[in-house]
C-alpha positions as CSV (number, residue, x, y, z in Angstrom):
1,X,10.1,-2.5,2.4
2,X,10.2,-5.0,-0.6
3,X,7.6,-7.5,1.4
4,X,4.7,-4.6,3.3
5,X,2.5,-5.9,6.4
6,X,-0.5,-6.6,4.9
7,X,-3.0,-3.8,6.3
8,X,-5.5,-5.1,9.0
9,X,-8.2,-3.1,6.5
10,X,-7.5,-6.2,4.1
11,X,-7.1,-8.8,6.3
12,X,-10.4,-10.3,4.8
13,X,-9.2,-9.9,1.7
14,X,-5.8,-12.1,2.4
15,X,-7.8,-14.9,3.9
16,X,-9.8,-15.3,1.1
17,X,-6.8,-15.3,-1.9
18,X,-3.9,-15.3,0.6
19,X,-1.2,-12.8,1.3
20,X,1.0,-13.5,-1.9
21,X,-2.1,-12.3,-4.3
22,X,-2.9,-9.6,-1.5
23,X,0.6,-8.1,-1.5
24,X,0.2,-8.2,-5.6
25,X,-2.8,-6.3,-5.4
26,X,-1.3,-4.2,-2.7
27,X,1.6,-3.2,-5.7
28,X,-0.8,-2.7,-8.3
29,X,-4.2,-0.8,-6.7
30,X,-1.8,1.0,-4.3
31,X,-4.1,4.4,-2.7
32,X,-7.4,3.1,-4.8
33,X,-10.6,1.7,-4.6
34,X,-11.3,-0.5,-7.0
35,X,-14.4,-2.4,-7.8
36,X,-13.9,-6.1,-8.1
37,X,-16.8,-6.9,-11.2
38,X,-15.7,-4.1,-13.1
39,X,-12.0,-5.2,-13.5
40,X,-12.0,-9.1,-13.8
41,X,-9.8,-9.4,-16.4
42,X,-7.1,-7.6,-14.8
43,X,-7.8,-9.4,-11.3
44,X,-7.2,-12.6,-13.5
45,X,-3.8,-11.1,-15.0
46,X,-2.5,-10.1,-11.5
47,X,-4.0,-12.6,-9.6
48,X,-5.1,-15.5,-11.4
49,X,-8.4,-17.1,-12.5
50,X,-9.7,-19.1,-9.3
51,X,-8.6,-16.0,-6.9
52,X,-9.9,-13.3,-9.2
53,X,-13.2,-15.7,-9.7
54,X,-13.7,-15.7,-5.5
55,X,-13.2,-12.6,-5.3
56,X,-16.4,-11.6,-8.1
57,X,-17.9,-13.8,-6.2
58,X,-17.8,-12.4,-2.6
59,X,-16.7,-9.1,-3.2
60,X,-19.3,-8.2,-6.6
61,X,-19.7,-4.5,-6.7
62,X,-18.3,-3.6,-3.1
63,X,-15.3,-1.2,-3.4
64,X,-12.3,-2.2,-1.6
65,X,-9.7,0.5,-0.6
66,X,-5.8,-0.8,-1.2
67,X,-3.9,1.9,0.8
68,X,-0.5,3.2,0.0
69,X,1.4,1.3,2.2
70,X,5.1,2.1,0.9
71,X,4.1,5.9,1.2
72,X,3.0,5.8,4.7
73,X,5.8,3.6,5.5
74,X,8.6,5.9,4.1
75,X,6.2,8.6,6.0
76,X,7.2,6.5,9.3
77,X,10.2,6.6,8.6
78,X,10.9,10.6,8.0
79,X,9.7,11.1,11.3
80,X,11.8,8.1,12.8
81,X,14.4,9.4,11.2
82,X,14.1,13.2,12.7
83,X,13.4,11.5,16.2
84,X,16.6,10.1,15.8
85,X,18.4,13.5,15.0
86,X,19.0,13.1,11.2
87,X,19.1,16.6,9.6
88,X,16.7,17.1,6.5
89,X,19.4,16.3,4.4
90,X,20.3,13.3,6.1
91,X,16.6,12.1,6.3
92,X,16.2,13.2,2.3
93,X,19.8,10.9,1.5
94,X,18.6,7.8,3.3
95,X,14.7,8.0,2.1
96,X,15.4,9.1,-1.6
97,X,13.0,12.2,-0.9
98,X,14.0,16.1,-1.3
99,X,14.7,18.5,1.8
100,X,11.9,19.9,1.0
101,X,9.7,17.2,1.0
102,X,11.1,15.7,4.3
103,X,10.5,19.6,6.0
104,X,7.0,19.3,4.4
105,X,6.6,15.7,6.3
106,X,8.4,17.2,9.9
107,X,5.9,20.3,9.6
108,X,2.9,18.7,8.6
109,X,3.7,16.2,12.5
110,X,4.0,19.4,15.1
């Protein structure tokens, strides 16, 4: 999970600064919007000046969702994980999340 599918909700986004500075932003805004003119210097720190710079410049004061994609991937993988038989415990070992919190994520799929 170290390198995430970039989202086809940002698939614009990647072809304008490519997937490296995508995946970057992906780590950094992760389950935001974020308004591209109101943050420039931090695009420019995480991203560099000619990305952050084409970004102001298509993107202005449009807010772009970054989803949380490690959450829902460890999500996918709780119920994989049940489908496969794992107990909660099991599940909760191999995904670094409590019991609890892997009974929450099987409950919350019925």
């Amino acid at each position: 999970m170290d390198n995430p599918a970039i989202p086809e909700s940002l698939a614009e986004v990647a072809s304008l600064i490519g997937d490296g500075a995508t995946r970057i932003l992906m780590a950094k805004l992760a389950g935001r919007t974020f308004v591209t003119a109101q943050m420039p210097r931090k695009l420019i720190i995480w991203i560099g000046v000619e990305r952050a710079a084409l970004m102001v410049k298509e993107y202005g004061q449009t807010s772009i969702y970054f989803p949380n994609v490690r959450r829902h991937d460890r999500l996918t993988l709780v119920i994989a994980l049940r489908v496969k038989g794992l107990t909660a415990g099991e599940a909760a070992e191999e995904t670094g999340l409590t019991e609890r919190r892997v009974y929450q994520i099987w409950a919350a799929v019925k």
